[in-house]
N, C-alpha and C positions, 0 to 999 in steps of 0.2 A: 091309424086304427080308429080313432075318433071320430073321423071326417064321414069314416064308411058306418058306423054305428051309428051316426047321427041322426039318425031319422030322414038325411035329405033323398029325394029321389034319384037324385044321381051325386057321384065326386067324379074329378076329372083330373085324372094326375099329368099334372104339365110338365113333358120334358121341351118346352121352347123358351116361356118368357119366367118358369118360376124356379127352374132350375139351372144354377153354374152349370154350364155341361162339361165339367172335369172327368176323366174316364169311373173316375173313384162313384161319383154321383151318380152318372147314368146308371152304372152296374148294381148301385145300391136302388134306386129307384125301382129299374127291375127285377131284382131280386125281392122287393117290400109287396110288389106287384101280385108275382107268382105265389107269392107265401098267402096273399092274400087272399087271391083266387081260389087255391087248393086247400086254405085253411088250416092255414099251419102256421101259419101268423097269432105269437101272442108277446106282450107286454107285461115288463114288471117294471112302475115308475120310481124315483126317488124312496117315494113312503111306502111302498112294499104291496100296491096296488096292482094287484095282476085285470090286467085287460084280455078280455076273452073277445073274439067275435059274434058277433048276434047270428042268429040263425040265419039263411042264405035269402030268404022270403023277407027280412029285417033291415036287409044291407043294402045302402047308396049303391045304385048302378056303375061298374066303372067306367069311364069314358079316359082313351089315352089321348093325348095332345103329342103328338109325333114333332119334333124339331122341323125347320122349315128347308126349303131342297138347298137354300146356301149357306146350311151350316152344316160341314164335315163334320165326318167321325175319323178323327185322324189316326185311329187305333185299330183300325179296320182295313184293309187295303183288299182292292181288289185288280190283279191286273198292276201292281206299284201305286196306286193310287186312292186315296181317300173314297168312300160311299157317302152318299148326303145322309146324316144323320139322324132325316125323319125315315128313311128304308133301314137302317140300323135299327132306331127303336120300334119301328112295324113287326119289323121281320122278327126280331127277339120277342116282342112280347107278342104274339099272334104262334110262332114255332110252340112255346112252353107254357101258351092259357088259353087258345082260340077252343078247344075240345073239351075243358072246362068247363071253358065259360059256357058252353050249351047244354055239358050236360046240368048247372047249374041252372039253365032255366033262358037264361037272356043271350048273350052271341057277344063276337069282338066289336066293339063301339070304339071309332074314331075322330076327334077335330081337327080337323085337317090347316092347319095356321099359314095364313098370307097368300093364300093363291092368287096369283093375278092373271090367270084366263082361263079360258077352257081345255085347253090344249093339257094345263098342267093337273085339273080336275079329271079329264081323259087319261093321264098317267095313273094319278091314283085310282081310278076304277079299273082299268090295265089289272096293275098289282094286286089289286083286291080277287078281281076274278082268277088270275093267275095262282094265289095263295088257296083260296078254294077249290080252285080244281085239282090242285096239286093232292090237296089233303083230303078231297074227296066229300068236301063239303057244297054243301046247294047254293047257288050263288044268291047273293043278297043277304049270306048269315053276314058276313061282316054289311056294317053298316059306318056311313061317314057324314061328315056335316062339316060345315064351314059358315065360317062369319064372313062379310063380306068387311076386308082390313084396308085395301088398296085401292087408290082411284080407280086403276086400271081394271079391277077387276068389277067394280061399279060400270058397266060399258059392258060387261060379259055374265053379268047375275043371271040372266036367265038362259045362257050356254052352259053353263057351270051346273046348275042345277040338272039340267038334260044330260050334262057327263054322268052327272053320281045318279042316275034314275032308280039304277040299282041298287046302289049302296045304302 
């Protein structure tokens, strides 16, 4: 609650490199998420300081950092089998805040962690346009971005960028 009152322009809640991804975490994560978004998020600390949210025009933009495609959600099964556990945190936190988040003003923001080509930037845009037309949103509300982490994907910076045009 802090980090989103804090006057920054954006916070970026990382389920890759800052969170254990224990089942218990993720679902608290997104839970802290939702509450966040919809405003139902409040804090009382130790000394009896209740933490309210700042007004919606006040508040760090969220940006979610989705786990990377080779880390399961082994609590998920599809088919008997594990999903990569950045379409777990997508999917979850995009199903119960992407409607929200617009009519709040701003849209679903993404960091998209470790991609190494274009091929796997063309998935996530896939998903992204798939998730909007589903719910009947205009494509380009979800929006993504990426750091360039990987040699490999150093070699494909400017393919990569041409996947997510839209995003």
């Amino acid at each position: 609650m802090k980090l989103l009152n804090s006057g920054a322009y954006a916070y970026m809640a990382d389920f890759e490199d800052q969170t254990t991804p224990t089942w218990a975490n993720i679902l608290d994560g997104q839970v802290n998420m939702k509450a966040a978004i919809h405003r139902t998020l409040d804090y009382k600390d130790e000394n009896g300081t209740c933490w309210k949210l700042k007004p919606n025009e006040e508040l760090a933009t969220p940006i979610v950092r989705p786990r990377s495609w080779h880390l399961n959600e082994e609590f998920f099964l599809v088919d008997a089998k594990p999903i990569a556990g950045g379409l777990f945190d997508f999917g979850l936190y995009f199903f119960h805040n992407a409607k929200q988040l617009v009519q709040n003003g701003i849209g679903p923001y993404f960091y998209l962690p470790k991609l190494e080509s274009h091929l796997e930037a063309r998935l996530w845009n896939d998903i992204f346009n798939f998730a909007q037309d589903y719910t009947d949103m205009p494509r380009g509300t979800i929006r993504g971005t990426v750091l360039i982490e990987t040699i490999t994907a150093t070699f494909e910076m400017e393919e990569i960028i041409y996947e997510l045009r839209l995003s």
